[in-house]
matplotlib code that plots the C-alpha trace (Angstrom):
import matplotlib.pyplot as plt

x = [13.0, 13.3, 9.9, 8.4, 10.0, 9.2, 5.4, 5.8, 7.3, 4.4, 1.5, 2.7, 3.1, -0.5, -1.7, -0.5, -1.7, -5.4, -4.7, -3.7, -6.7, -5.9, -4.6, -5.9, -4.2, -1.1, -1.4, -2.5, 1.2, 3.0, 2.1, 2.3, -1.8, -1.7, 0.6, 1.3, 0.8, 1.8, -0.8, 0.2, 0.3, -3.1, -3.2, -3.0, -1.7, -3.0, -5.6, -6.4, -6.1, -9.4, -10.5, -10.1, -9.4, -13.3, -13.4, -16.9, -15.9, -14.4, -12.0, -12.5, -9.5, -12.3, -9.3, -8.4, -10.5, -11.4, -9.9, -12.2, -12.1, -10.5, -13.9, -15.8, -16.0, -17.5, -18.3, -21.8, -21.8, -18.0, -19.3, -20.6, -17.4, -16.4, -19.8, -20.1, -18.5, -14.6, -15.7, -18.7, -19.7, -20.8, -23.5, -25.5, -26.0, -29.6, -30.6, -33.2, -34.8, -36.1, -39.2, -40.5, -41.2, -38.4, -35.0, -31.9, -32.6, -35.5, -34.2, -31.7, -33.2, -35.8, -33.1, -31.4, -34.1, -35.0, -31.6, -30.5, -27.7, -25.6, -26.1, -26.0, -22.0, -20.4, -17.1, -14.9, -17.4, -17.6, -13.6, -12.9, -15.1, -13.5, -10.0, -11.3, -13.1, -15.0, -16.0, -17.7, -19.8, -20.6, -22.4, -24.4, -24.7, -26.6, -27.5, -28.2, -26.8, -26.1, -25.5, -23.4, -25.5, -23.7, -21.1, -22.9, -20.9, -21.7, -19.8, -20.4, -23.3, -26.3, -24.9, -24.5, -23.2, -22.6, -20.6, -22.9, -21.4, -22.3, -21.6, -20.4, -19.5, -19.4, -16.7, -17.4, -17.5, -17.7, -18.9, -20.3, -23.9, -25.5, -28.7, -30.9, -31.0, -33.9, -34.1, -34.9, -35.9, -32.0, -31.0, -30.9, -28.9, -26.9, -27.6, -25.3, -26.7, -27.9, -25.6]
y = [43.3, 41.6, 42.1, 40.9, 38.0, 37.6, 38.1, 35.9, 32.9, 34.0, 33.5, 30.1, 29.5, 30.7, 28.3, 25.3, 25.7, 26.3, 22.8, 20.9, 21.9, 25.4, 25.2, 21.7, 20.2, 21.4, 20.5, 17.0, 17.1, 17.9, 15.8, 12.7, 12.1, 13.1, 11.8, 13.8, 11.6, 11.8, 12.6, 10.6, 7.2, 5.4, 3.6, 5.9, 4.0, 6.8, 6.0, 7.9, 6.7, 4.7, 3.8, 0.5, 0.3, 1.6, 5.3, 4.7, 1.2, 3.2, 0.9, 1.7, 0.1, -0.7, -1.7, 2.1, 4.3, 7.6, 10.5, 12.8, 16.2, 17.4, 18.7, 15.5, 14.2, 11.0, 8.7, 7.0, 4.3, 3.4, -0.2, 0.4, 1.7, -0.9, -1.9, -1.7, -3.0, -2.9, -2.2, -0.2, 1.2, 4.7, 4.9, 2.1, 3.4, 4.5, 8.0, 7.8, 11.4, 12.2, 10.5, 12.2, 16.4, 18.3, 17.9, 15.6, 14.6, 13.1, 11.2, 10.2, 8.7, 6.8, 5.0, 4.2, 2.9, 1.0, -0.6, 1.0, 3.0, -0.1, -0.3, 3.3, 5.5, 7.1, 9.3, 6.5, 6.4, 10.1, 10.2, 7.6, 9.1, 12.9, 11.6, 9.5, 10.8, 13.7, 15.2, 11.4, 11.7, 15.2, 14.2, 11.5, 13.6, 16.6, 19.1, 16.6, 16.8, 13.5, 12.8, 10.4, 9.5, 6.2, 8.8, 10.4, 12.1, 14.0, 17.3, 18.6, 17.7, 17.2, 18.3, 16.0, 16.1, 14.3, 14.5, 16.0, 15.4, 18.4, 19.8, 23.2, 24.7, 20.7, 20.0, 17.8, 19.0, 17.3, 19.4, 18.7, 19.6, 19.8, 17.2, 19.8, 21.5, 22.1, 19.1, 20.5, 18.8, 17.8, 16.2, 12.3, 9.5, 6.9, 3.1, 0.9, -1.6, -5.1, -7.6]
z = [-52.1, -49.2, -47.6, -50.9, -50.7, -47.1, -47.8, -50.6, -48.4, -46.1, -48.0, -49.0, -45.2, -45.3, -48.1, -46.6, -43.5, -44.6, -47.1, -44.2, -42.3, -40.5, -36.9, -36.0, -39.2, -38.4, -34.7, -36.1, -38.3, -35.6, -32.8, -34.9, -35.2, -38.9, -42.3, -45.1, -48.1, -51.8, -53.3, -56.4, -54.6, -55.6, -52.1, -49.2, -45.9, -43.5, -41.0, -37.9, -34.6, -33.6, -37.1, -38.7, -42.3, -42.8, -42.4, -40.1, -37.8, -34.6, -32.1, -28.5, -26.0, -23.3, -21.1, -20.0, -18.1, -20.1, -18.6, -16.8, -15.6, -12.8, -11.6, -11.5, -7.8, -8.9, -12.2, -11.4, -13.4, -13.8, -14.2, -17.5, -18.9, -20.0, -21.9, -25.4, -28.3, -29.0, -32.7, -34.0, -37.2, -36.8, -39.8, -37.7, -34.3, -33.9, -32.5, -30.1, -29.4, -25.8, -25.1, -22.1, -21.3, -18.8, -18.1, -19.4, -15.9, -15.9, -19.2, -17.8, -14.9, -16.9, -18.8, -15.8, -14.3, -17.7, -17.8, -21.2, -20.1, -20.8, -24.6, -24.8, -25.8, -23.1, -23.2, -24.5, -27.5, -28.0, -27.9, -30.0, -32.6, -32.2, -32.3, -35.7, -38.7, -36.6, -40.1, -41.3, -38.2, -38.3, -41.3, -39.5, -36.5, -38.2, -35.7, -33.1, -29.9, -28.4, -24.6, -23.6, -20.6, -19.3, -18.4, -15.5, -13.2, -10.1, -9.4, -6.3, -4.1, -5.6, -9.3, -12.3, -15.8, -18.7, -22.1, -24.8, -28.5, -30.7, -34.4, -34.6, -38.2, -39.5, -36.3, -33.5, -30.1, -26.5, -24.0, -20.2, -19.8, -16.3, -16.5, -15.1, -18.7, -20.5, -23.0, -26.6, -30.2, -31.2, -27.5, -28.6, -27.2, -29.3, -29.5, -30.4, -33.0, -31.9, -33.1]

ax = plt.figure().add_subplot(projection="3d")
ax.plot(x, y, z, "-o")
ax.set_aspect("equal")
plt.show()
């Protein structure tokens, strides 16, 4: 009698934690990042870190420095952090695919040299929008990868990465990719729109 009731209180542990969004739901509970709501109340207080009262406008706090890895010898544009707006709607920012044949390299260094690295989201971006409604953007996102190119960094001498925001089974992923891969058909960048 008592295992039953032991797999019995089990499978209800089992239930709730697939409801609440499997193992990053209930990390999301626990640390403080998530609210459990009554599901009866017709307005909802909840919303996620980063997000305004409009599931897509993200808030990026432009006055921190995003946390980088321990690998990363050197940011290469640590002026432009701080570029960008302190609000942007993610259903408006424009996806520009690669324009030119060869690397994220070359890419890169034809934006650079154009001046639109500036207008373009780096990490802070590409946090904000994982910590917020990841699944929202996931949706916008598609199977694009986008590069976070304003967040060049350089890891050892002559080797350079960048934050690459990806979809994987409808989540959001950030992932460092060296520039010296082979672009393909979903790399893009991300523009933040003109005001």
């Amino acid at each position: 009698m008592d295992i039953q009731k032991t797999v019995q209180e089990l499978e209800l542990v089992r239930r709730l934690v697939v409801k609440v969004g499997g193992k990053e739901g209930v990390e999301g509970i626990l640390s403080g990042r998530l609210k459990v709501v009554d599901a009866s109340d017709p307005r909802p207080t909840y919303s996620p870190p980063g997000i305004r009262g409009d599931a897509t406008v993200m808030r990026v706090d432009r006055s921190k420095r995003p946390v980088y890895q321990t690998w990363v010898k050197e940011v290469l544009h640590m002026d432009l952090e701080s570029d960008g707006p302190d609000e942007f709607d993610f259903t408006k920012v424009t996806f520009s695919p690669r324009g030119e044949a060869g690397g994220i390299q070359v890419w890169y260094e034809g934006l650079k040299a154009a001046g639109q690295l500036a207008g373009s989201l780096g990490l802070s971006d590409l946090q904000a929008i994982r910590k917020g409604y990841w699944h929202e953007f996931a949706k916008v996102l598609g199977d694009r990868s986008v590069w976070g190119l304003k967040s060049a960094v350089r890891r050892g001498l002559s080797t350079y990465f960048a934050p690459v925001m990806t979809t994987y089974r409808g989540k959001v992923n950030i992932r460092w990719r060296g520039l010296h891969w082979e672009a393909s058909s979903s790399d893009c960048i991300a523009r933040f729109p003109k005001s």
